[in-house]
Every structure is written in structure tokens, then in C-alpha cells.
C-alpha positions as CSV (number, residue, x, y, z in Angstrom):
1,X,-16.9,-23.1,7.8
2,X,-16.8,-22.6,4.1
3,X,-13.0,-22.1,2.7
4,X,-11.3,-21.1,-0.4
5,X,-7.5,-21.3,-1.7
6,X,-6.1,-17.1,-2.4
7,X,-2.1,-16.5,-3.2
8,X,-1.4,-13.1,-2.3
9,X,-1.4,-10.4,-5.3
10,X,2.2,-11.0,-5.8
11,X,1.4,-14.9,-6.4
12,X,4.9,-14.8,-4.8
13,X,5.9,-16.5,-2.4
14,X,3.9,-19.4,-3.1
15,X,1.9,-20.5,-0.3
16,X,-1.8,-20.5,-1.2
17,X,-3.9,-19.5,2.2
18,X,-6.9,-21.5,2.9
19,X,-9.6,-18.5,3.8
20,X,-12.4,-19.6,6.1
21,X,-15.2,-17.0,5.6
22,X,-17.1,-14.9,8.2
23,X,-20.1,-13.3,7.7
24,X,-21.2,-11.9,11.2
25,X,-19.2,-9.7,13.8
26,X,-20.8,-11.7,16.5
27,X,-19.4,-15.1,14.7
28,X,-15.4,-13.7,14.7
29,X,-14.7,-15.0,18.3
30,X,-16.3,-18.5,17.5
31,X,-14.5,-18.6,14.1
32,X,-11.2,-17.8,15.6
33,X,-11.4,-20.3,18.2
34,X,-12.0,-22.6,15.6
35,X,-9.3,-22.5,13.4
36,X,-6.8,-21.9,16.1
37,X,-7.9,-25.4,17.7
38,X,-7.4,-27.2,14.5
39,X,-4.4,-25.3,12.9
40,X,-2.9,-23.7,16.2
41,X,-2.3,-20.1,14.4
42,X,-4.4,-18.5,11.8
43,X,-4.3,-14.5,10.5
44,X,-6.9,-11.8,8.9
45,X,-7.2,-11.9,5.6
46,X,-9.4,-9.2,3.2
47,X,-9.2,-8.8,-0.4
48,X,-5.7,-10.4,-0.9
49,X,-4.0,-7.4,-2.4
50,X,-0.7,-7.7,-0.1
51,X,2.2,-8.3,-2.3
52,X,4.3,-10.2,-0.4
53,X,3.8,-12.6,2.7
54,X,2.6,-10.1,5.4
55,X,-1.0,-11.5,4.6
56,X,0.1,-14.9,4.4
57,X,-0.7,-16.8,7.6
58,X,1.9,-19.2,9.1
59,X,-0.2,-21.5,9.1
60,X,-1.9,-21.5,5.9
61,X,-5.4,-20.6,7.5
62,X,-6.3,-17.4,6.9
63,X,-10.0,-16.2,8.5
64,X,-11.6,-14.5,5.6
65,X,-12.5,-11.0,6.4
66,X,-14.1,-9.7,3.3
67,X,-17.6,-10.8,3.9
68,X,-17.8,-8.1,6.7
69,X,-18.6,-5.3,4.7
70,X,-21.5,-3.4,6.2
71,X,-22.3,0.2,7.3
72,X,-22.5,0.9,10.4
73,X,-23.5,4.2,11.4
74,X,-22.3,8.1,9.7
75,X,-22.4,11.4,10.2
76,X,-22.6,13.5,7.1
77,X,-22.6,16.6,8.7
78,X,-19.4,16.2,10.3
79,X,-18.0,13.7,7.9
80,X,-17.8,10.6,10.4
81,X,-18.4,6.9,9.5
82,X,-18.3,3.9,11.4
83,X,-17.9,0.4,8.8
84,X,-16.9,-3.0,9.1
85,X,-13.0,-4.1,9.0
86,X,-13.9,-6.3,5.0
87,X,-15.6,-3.1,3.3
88,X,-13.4,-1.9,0.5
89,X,-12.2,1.7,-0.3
90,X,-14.4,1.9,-3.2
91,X,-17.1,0.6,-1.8
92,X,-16.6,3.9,0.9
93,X,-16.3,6.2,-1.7
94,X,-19.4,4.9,-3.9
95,X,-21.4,5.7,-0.1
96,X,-19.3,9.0,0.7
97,X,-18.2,10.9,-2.4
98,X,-21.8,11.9,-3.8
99,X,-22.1,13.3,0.3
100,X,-19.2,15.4,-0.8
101,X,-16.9,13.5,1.3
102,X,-13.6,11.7,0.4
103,X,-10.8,8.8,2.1
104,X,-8.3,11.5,3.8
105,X,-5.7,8.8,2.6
106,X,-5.8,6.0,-0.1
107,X,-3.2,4.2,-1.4
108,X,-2.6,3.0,-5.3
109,X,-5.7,0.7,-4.8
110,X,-9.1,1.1,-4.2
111,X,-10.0,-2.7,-3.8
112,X,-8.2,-3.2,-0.2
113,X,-10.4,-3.5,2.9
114,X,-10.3,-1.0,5.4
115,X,-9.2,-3.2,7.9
116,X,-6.2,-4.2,5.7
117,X,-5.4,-0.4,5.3
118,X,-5.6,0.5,8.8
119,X,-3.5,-3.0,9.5
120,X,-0.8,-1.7,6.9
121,X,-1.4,2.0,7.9
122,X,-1.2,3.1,4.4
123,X,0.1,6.0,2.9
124,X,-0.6,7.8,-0.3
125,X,0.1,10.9,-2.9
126,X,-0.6,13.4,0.0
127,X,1.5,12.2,2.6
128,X,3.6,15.1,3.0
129,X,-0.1,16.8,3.5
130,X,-2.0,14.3,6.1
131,X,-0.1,11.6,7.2
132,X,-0.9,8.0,6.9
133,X,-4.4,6.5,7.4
134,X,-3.7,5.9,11.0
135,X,-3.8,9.8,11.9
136,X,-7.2,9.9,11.0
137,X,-8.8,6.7,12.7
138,X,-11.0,7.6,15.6
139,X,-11.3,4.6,17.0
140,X,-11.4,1.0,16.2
141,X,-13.1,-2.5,17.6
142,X,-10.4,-5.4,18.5
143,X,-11.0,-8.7,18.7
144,X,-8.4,-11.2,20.2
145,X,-8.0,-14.7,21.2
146,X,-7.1,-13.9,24.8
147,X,-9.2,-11.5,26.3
148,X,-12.8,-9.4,25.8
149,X,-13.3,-7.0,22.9
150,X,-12.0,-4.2,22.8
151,X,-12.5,0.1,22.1
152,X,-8.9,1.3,21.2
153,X,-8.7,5.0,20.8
154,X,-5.8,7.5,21.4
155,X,-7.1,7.5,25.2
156,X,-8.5,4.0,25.3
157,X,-6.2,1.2,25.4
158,X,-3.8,3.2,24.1
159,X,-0.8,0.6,23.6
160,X,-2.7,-1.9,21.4
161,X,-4.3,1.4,19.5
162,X,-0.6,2.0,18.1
163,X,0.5,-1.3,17.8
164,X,-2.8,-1.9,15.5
165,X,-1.9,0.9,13.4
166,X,0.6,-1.0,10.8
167,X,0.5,-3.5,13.4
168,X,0.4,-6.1,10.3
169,X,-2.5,-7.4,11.7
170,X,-0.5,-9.0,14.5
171,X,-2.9,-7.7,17.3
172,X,-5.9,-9.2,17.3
173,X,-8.3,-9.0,14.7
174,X,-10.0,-5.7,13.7
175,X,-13.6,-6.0,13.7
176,X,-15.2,-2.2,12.7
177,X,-13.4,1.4,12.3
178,X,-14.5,5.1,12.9
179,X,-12.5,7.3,10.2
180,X,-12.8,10.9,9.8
181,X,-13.5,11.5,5.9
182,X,-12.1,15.0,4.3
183,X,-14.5,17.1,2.2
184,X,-14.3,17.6,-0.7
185,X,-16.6,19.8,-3.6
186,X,-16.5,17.9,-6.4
187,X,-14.8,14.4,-7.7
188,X,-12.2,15.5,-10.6
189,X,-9.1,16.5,-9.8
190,X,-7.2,19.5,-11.5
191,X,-4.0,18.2,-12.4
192,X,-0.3,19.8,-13.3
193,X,1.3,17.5,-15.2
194,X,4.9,17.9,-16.6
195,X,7.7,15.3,-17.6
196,X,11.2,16.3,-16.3
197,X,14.5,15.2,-17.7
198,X,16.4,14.3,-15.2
199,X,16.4,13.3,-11.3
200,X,17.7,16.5,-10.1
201,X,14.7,18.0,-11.7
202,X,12.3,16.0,-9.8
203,X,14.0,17.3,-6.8
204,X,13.4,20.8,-8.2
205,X,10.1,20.6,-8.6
206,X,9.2,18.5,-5.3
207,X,10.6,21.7,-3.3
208,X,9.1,23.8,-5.5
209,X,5.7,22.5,-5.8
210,X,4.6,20.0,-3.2
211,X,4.0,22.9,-0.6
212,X,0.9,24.3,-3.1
213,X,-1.1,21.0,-3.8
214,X,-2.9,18.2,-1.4
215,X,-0.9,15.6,-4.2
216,X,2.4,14.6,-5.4
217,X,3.9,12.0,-7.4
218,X,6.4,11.2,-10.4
219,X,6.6,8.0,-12.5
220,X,10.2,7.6,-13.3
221,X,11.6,6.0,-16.4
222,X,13.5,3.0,-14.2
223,X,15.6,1.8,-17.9
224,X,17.1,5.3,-18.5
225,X,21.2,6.1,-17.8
226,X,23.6,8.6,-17.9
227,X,22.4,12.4,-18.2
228,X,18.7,10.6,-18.2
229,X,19.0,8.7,-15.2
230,X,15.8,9.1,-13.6
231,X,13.6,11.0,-15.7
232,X,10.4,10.8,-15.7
233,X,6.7,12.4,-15.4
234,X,5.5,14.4,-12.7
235,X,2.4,15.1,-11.4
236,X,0.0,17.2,-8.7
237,X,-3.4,17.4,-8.0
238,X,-6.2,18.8,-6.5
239,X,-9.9,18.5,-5.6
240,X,-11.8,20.7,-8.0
241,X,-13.3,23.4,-6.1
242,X,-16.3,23.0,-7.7
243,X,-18.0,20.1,-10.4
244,X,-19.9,17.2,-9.8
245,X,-19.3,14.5,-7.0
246,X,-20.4,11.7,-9.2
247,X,-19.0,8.1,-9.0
248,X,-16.6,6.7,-11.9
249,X,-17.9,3.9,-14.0
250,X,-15.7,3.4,-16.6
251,X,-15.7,-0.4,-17.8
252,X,-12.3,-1.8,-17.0
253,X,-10.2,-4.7,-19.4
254,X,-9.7,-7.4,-17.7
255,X,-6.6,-10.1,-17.7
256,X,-8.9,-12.9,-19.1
257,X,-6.1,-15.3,-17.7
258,X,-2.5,-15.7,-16.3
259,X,0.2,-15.6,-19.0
260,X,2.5,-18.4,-19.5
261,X,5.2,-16.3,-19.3
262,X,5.5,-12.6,-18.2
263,X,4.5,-10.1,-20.4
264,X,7.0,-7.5,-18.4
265,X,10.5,-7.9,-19.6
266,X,13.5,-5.7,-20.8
267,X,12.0,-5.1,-24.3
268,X,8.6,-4.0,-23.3
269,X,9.5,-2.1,-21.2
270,X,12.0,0.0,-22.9
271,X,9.2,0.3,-25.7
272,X,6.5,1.2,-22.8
273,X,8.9,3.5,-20.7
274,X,9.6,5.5,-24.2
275,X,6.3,5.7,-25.3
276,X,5.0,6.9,-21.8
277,X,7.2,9.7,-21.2
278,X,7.1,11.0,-24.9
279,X,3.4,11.0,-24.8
280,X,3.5,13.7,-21.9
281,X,4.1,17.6,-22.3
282,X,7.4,19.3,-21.3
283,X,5.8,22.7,-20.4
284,X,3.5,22.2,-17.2
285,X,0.0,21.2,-18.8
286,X,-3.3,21.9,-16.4
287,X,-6.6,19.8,-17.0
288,X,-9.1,17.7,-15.0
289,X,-9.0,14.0,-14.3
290,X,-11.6,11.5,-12.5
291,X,-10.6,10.8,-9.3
292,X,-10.4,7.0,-10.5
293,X,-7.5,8.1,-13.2
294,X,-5.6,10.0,-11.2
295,X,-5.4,7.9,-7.8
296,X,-5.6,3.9,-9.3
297,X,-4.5,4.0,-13.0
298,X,-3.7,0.2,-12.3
299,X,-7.3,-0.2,-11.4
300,X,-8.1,0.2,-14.7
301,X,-6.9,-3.2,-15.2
302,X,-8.8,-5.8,-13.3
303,X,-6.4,-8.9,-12.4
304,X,-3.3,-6.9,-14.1
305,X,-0.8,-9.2,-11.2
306,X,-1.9,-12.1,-14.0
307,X,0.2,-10.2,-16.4
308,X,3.4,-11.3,-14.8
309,X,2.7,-14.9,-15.5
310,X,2.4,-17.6,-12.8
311,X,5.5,-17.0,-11.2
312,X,4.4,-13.7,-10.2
313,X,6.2,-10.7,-9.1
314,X,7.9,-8.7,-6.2
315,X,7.7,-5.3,-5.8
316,X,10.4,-3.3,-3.9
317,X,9.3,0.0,-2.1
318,X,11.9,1.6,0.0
319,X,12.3,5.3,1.8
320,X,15.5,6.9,1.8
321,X,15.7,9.6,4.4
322,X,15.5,13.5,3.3
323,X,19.3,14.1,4.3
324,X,20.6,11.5,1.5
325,X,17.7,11.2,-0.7
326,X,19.1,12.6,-3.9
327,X,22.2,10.7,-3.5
328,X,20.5,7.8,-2.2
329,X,17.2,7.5,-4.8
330,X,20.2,8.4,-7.5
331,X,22.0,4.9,-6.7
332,X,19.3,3.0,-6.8
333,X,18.3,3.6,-10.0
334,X,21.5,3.4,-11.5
335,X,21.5,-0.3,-9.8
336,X,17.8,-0.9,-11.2
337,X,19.1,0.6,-14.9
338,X,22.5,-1.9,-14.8
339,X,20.2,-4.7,-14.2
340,X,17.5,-4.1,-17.1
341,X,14.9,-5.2,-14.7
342,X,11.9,-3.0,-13.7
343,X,7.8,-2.1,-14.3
344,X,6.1,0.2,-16.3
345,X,5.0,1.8,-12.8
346,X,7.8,3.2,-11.0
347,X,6.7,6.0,-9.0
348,X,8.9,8.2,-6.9
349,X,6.9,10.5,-4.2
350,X,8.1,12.6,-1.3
351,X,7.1,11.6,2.1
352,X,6.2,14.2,5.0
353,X,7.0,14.7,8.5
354,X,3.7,14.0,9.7
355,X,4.2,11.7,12.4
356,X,1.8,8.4,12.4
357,X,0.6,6.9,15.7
358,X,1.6,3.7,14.5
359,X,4.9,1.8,15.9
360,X,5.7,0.3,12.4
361,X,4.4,3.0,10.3
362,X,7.0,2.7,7.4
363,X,7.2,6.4,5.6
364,X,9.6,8.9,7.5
365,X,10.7,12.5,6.1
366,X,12.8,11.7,2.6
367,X,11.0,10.2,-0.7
368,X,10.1,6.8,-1.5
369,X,10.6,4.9,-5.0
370,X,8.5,1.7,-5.7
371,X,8.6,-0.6,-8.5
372,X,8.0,-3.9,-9.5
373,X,10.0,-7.1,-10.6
374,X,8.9,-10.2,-12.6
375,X,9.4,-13.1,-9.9
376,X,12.9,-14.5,-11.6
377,X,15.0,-15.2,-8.0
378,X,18.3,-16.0,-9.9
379,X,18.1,-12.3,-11.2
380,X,16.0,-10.4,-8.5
381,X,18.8,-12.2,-5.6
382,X,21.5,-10.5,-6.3
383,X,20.0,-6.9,-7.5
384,X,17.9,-6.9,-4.8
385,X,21.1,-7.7,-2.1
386,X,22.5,-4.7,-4.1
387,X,19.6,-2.2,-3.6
388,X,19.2,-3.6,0.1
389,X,22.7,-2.4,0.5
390,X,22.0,0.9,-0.5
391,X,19.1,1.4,1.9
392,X,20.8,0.3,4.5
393,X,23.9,2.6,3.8
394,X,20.9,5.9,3.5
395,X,19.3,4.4,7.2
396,X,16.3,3.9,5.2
397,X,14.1,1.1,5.1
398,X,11.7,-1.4,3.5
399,X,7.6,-1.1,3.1
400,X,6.8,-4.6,4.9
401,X,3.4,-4.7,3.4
402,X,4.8,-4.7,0.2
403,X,7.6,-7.3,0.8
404,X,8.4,-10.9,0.3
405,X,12.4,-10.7,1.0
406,X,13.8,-8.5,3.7
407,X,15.8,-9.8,6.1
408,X,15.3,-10.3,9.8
409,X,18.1,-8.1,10.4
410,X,17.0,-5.2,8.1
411,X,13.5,-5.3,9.4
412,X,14.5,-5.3,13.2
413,X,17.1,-2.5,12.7
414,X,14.6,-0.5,10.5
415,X,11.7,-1.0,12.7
416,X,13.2,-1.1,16.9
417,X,9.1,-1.0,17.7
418,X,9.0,-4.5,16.5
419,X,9.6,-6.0,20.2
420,X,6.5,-3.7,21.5
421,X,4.4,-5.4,18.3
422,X,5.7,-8.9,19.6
423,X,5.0,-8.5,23.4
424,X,1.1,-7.4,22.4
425,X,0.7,-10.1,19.5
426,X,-1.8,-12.1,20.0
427,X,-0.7,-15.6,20.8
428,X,-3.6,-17.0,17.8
429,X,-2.2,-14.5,15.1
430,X,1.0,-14.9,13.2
431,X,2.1,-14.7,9.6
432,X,5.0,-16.0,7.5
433,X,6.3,-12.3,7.1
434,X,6.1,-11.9,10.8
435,X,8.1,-15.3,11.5
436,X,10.6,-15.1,8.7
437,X,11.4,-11.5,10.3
438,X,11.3,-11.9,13.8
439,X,12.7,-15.0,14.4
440,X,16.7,-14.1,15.5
């Protein structure tokens, strides 16, 4: 077995995985076995672009899932395709989107697998319209240490179908997914774009606005206090109704290297948040955007996690529920403003009602805010014991796939399902998340 060193995205914390590569379904079983002989635990692993430790195996051994990236079968009349577990989302849409066919959910990336994304059931800027990614997976192939592949499908094996789903990749390892693609007439996106003073605003327009468009998201200005405490830009979007379905290919910068130091700090960021929110209209502006733009602006940036230096960073992503959300989203940022800490991509999007099938699915009705922080523990310690205050206070919780600090306690009262995850984890599978969390 060939094997590489990969930190996750965050670089934090630092435990670099040693990723033995697979390149055939038929070889996953054999692989398995054999890294589970030698290093008694092991975990997938796709394109590293976890934050935190939920891709970090416990044991250091990661089996390297990325070189399954085939087609399997589709059907472009009724917008079905089958594809291995390591295919990326881009890789999807280059296939689908000239077909006039489109992810139903994607998350601020298009470089994760689609295993990972089913394994994380992600979410995106149209929650509030269709769910997470887990409502529209068909079916899925498992593959576990203990027993025979499996089919799991709302009606077959049902139990280990839902613990999959967000599962964390706890449950065996997922070897090819059916997804039911949404259609779509053309790639742009018409946009409505205004910045808002103000976090009451945001509020204002989210009940006013979400209900019209398949997209919704603000980026909030994480620096600004008093009567400007959380402004910020918001934005909603659309498929065209009608253009062309053609595939971006815009040529990206790329972080030649990892900075000494981090180039995110509290003066750049001032200058960046005040540049950024000036730059934007405060009537409502209309005009069409690639698809790339609009959904992965951080995209645009290949290797941008080197730009936080080699410490890294954390990112905190929490939901407050819709009864305290104001009050609750309102706190926070007053915390994250006090500390002078923060990213130039804070982005604050309601979540929907939409139940997933998942049992650790993390949105719930209410809105999320996610940002990140420059990996500094003697300041991120005690803001982030502040804002993990505050969450818990709402009945809120943290995004696990994003996290590399939570504590046991906080994930096991946020997430009760967690027992039903551990009683169908495979005995072969476990990652430092999962143990730091889970052990009481």
C-alpha cells in the first residue's frame, strides 16, 4: 500500500494522517483488513477538507478514499447518478451541469468527495428550501469490517442508512452513492444583493425574502459594535431560467506557500471588512453571477488554509434555534467584536425546518453564523468558552465537521443520537473527534 502524510484543512489540531490509497472498490475490504491488523483502527479519508479532527483517524491511518472517483451509471432523463464515494463535487458538476442538471445541495466547497458530504450530511445556501444532502441520497453501498456489504436505503437497512447520514464516517466505509440531481436551465445565477446596516435588518430581510429564492446568505462584518453590530451583506439567488449550462474555468491564484505567520489578524481585517461592505450597494442590486462565484468564492483561492500560517486555523459554526436567534446570533457577535478576532468570511444564513434522515444532522430551524479563527489557543480558549456558553444558554449547538474543540459534554447533550451512532460503529472505524467526544 502506497501512503502519504495530509493534516486536515484546518492544519489544526496537529496530527498528520498517514493515507493508504485505494484504487478499486473490489480492493476496500482487503485494504481495511489491512490496516486494521497493523494499526487496530483506521478511518475514511477523501480530499482532506475537514477543519477540525472529525477526519482525523485515532489512529493516524487514514484509508485514502480519493482515488475512487469513477462514474458509475446515470439517468439524464430523470436526473439520477450513481458515482463512487472519492469523486468530488466539481468533478459531478463538470459531468451533470452541461445535462442541465445541478447538486440539490453543496456546501461552501466544491473540492469535497461525495462520500465526505454524505458522511458530514452537508448543508448549504438553500437549506431552508431542500434540506441537507441526506434527503436526497437514494441509496448508498457500505462497506464494514464486520459483516457483508451492504444496500442501505430508506427501506433497506434502514438503521445504518441514518446513522450513515452525518454518521461522521463512523459506520463503515461508503463505497458508491445514488443522488437525485435538481434541474436546472442554465448555470448563472440571478442574484439580489444588498448590504444592511444592522443585525435586525438581516432579520428583516430573511423573513422577507428567503420564502421567494432557492438561496440565502449574508456575510456579516464580525469587527463592527454598537448601532453596527452585525452588519453586513446580504445575498439571494437563483438559477437563471434560461442562458447557457456551461462549466466555469476561470484560472484561480494560488497560495504558492504557507505563511510564516498569519496573514488574518485584527488590522487586516478591519481594512478588509471595511472595504468589503463599502464596495456593495445599499439599494437591492439584481445581476448574474457564475455558479462558481456565487456558491465557492473561497474556491477562487487554491490552498487559501496556507494563508493562516502553519499554525492554522479553527473555525466555529454554531446554530441557534429560531425562538432566540436574534438575541442569541446578537451575543455572539458582540463576544466575537470584544475579542478583535474573526475572518474575512463570516456568513450568517437561516436554516429550515426540513427534517434530515440523519441522526446527527447538525442544522435545526433558527440561523447559523460561521467564521474562522487564526489557531492562537491562549486567545481562541477563553472566547471560544465564552461563545460555547452562549450556545449552550440558546439550546443550540456546534457543526462537528467543522470542529476541533467541543466538549464531550456539549456534543452528547446537543446530539442524544450519538449512542445509536456508537452501538452501529464499526469496531475498525474511529477518529480522534469521535474519541475526544464520546469518551465520558
Amino acid at each position: 500500500m502506497s501512503a502519504v502524510q495530509r493534516l486536515s484543512w484546518g492544519r489544526y489540531p496537529a496530527h498528520p494522517q498517514t493515507l493508504h490509497a485505494v484504487h478499486w472498490r473490489c480492493d476496500l475490504p482487503h485494504t481495511l483488513s489491512a490496516i486494521v491488523h497493523t494499526h487496530s483502527t483506521t478511518l475514511p479519508f477523501g480530499n482532506g477538507r475537514s477543519y477540525g479532527d472529525s477526519c482525523l483517524a485515532a489512529s493516524d491511518h487514514a484509508l485514502h478514499m480519493r482515488a475512487l472517483d469513477r462514474f458509475i451509471a446515470a439517468d439524464w432523463e430523470k436526473g439520477l447518478l450513481i458515482a463512487e464515494a472519492g469523486l468530488t463535487l466539481e468533478e459531478i458538476l463538470t459531468l451533470c451541469m452541461p445535462r442541465g442538471w445541478f447538486l440539490p445541495v453543496t456546501p461552501g466547497t466544491q473540492y469535497v468527495t461525495l462520500g465526505g458530504a454524505l458522511a458530514n450530511d452537508v448543508h448549504g445556501k438553500n437549506h431552508h428550501v431542500r434540506g441537507t444532502l441526506g434527503r436526497h441520497v437514494r441509496r448508498f453501498s457500505l462497506i464494514r469490517s464486520d459483516r457483508l456489504p451492504l444496500i442501505c436505503a430508506p427501506e433497506e437497512n434502514t438503521e445504518l442508512f441514518t446513522a450513515t447520514i452525518g454518521g461522521l464516517g463512523m459506520t463503515g466505509l461508503i463505497e458508491w452513492v445514488e443522488l437525485q440531481l435538481m434541474p436546472i436551465q442554465s448555470s448563472q445565477i440571478d442574484t439580489l444583493t444588498c448590504r444592511f446596516g444592522a443585525l435586525d435588518e438581516f432579520f428583516a430581510l430573511s423573513r422577507e425574502f428567503d420564502a421567494r429564492h432557492e438561496y440565502s446568505v449574508a456575510w456579516i462584518d464580525c469587527l463592527a459594535k454598537g448601532a453596527s453590530s452585525g452588519r453586513g451583506v446580504w445575498m439571494a439567488g437563483d438559477h437563471a431560467p434560461d442562458g447557457p449550462l456551461t462549466i466555469s474555468r476561470k484560472r484561480r491564484w494560488t497560495a504558492p506557500c504557507t505563511l510564516p505567520v498569519s496573514a488574518v489578524n485584527s488590522l487586516t481585517l478591519r481594512l478588509f471588512n471595511t472595504l468589503y461592505y463599502h464596495r456593495h450597494p445599499s439599494a437591492q442590486q439584481r445581476r448574474a453571477v457564475s455558479y462558481e462565484s456565487f456558491f465557492y468564492p473561497l474556491d477562487a483561492i487554491s490552498q487559501w488554509n496556507r494563508l493562516y500560517g502553519p499554525r492554522g486555523f479553527q473555525q466555529y459554526q454554531c446554530v441557534i434555534p429560531e425562538r432566540c436567534a436574534e438575541a442569541g446570533i446578537a451575543e455572539l457577535l458582540r463576544a466575537i467584536a470584544d475579542s478583535g478576532r474573526g475572518s474575512f468570511l463570516a456568513v450568517l444564513k437561516r436554516c429550515g425546518d426540513l427534517p434530515s434522515p440523519g441522526l446527527l444532522s447538525f442544522p435545526m430551524p433558527g440561523v447559523s453564523l460561521a467564521l474562522d479563527f487564526p489557531q492562537r489557543e491562549r486567545v481562541n480558549h477563553p472566547l471560544f468558552d465564552r461563545l460555547d456558553a452562549i450556545v449552550r444558554h440558546a439550546e443550540g449547538r456546534l457543526y462537528p465537521a467543522k470542529d476541533a474543540h467541543m466538549s464531550g459534554a456539549d456534543f452528547r447533550r446537543a446530539y442524544p443520537a450519538w449512542e445509536r451512532i456508537e452501538a452501529l460503529r464499526d469496531p475498525a472505524l474511529c477518529s480522534r473527534f469521535w474519541k475526544r467526544v464520546t469518551q465520558i
